[in-house]
N, C-alpha and C positions, 0 to 999 in steps of 0.2 A: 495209948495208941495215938498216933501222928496220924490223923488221919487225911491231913492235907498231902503230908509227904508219899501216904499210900497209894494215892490217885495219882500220880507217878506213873506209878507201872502201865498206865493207860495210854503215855506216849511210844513205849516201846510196841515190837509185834509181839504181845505178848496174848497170854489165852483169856486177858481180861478186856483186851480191844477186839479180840474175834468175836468175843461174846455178845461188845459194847456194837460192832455191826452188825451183828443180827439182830439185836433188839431196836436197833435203830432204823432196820429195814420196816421191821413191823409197827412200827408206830408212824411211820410216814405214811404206808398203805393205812393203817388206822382213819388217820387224820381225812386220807382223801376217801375215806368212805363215810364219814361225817357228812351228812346234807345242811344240819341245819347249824346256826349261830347264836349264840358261842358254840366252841366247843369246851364243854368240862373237863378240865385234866383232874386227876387226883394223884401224888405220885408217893411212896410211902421211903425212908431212908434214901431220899435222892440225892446225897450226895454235892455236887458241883451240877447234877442237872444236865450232864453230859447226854445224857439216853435222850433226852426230850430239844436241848438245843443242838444235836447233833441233827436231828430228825427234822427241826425247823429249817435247815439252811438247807432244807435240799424239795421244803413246797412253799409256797405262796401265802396262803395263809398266817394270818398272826391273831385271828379270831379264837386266841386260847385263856379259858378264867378255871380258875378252882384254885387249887391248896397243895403246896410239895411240903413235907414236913420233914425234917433234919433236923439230929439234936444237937451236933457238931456248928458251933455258929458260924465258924470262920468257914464251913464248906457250904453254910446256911447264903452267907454272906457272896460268896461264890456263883452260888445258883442265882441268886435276884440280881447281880451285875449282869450274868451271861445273856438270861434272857431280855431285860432291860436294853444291852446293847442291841438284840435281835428287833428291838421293836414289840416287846412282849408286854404287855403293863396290866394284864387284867389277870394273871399267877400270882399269887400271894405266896412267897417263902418264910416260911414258920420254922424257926429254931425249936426244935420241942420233940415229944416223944411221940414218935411214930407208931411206939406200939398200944397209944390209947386211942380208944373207935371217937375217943368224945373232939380228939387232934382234928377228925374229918368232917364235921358237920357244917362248918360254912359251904362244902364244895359238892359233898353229896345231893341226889345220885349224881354218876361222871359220866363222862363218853367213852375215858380213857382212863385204865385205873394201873396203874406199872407197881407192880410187887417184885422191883428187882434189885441182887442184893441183899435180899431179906431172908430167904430159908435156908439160905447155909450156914448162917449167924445165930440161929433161933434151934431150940426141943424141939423133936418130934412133937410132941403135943401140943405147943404153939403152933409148929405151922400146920396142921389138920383143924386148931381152934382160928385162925386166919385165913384160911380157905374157907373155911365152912359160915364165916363171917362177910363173907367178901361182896355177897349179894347187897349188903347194906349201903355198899359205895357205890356201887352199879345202876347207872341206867337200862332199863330195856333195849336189848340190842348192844351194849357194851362192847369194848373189845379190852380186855383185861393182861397182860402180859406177865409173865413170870420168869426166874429164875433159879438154876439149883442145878449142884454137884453131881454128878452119878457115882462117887464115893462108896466101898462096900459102907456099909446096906445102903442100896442105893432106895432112897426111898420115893424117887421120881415118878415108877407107876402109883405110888399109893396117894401122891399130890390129883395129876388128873385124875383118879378114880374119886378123890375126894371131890376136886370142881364138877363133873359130872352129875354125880349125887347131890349136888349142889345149886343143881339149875345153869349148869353151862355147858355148851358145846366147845369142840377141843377145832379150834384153826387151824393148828399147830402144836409140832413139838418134833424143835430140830436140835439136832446134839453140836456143840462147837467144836470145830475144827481144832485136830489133835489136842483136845483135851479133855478132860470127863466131866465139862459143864454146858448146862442141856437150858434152852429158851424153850418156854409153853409160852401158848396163845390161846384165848377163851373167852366166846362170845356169850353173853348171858342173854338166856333167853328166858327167866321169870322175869315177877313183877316186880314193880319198884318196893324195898321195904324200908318199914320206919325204925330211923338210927335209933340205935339203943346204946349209950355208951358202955364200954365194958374192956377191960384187960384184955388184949391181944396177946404181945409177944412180949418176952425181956430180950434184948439184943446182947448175946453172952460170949461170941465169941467170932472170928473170920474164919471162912472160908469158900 
């Protein structure tokens, strides 16, 4: 897969830039409910970075540190120019695999932890073992953002019921304009826990 050539479709109006504005709504609200400094990002398959440099050019703050983790280099390479251009210098972009917990340990817990991208790529059983994981990256009070299809079987109610069960409250969860993919938002409201590394996700296919 061409995965530079794929991030493409994100200039057109297509249901992958409708997506790309609603996730980028909520993470700018994110940011301005951050009080203190830094803010931790974490962000997992981010791509070119688009969701979080989108979000930057529309607040003031450049007070952002933690870890975007991409295994694709050239989209790796991507993300660390865009934000660098922004005036970003405390994100670290790691070429690597996003679906090992041990990937997140310099940046954990976050302020801001973006799992987007990631559950329509992954088993059902990866993403309920990733959600139920997800407290590990979380600071208290988190705002955690997600992504995913409503595709028969739509397994979207059984994502929030799993965050819930999980020690999160649900912000949100808006469906994208004329298409069947759905932005959750989710604020965590346990304790900070200690990373343990461990197998998340195999990233197997798009959609």
């Amino acid at each position: 897969m061409d995965w530079v050539a794929w991030h493409t479709d994100y200039e057109d109006d297509s249901p992958l830039r409708r997506r790309l504005a609603i996730v980028q709504g909520y993470i700018v609200a994110a940011l301005e409910r951050v009080e203190r400094s830094p803010v931790r990002v974490i962000s997992m398959c981010a791509g070119e970075a688009r969701d979080l440099r989108g979000a930057l050019e529309r607040v003031e703050r450049r007070d952002l540190v933690g870890r975007l983790v991409e295994l694709d280099a050239g989209l790796a390479a991507l993300a660390r120019a865009g934000l660098v251009s922004l005036g970003v210098a405390g994100i670290e972009v790691v070429a690597g695999d996003a679906g090992d917990m041990g990937a997140y340990r310099a940046a954990a817990p976050a302020d801001l932890v973006l799992e987007c991208g990631v559950f329509g790529n992954i088993s059902n059983d990866d993403v309920e073992r990733t959600v139920r994981a997800s407290p590990v990256l979380c600071a208290p009070g988190a705002t955690l953002i997600w992504t995913r299809h409503r595709r028969p079987p739509d397994l979207t109610d059984a994502i929030r019921r799993w965050f819930t069960e999980s020690g999160f409250s649900e912000i949100a969860f808006e469906r994208v304009p004329d298409s069947n993919g759905s932005v959750g938002v989710a604020r965590y409201d346990g304790p900070a826990v200690e990373l343990v590394e461990q197998p998340l996700f195999t990233f197997t296919r798009t959609g």
